[in-house]
N, C-alpha and C positions, 0 to 999 in steps of 0.2 A: 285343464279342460273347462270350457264353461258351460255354467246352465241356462239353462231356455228362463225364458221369464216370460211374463204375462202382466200387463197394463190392463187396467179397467178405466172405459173411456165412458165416461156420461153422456155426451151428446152426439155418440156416433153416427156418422151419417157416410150416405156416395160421394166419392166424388164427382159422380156421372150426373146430372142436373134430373136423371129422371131414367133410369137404366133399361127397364123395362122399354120403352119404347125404340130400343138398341135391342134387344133381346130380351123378345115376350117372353119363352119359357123359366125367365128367369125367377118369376114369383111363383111357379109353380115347382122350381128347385129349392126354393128356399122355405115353401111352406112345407114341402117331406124333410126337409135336414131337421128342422126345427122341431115337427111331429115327429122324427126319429128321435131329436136329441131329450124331450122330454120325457119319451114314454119308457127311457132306457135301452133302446134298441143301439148304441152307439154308445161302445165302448167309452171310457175315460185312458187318454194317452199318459194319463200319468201314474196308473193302477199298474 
């Protein structure tokens, strides 16, 4: 069976040139994941 793994990428970026303007709501999805994910509201998948 294998395990999941996880990369840490330094310069991660879209591949979309500019995604937002494809889908506005999308900075407003990503600023609550973000404000979820620091303030702890968002489990850890690996706990």
């Amino acid at each position: 069976m294998s395990t999941p793994t996880t990369t840490k990428q330094d310069n991660l970026q879209s591949r979309l040139p500019g995604p937002t303007q494809f889908f506005p709501e999308l900075a407003a999805i990503s600023g609550a994941m973000s404000k979820a994910t620091r303030n702890g509201n968002a489990r850890n998948a690996a706990r």
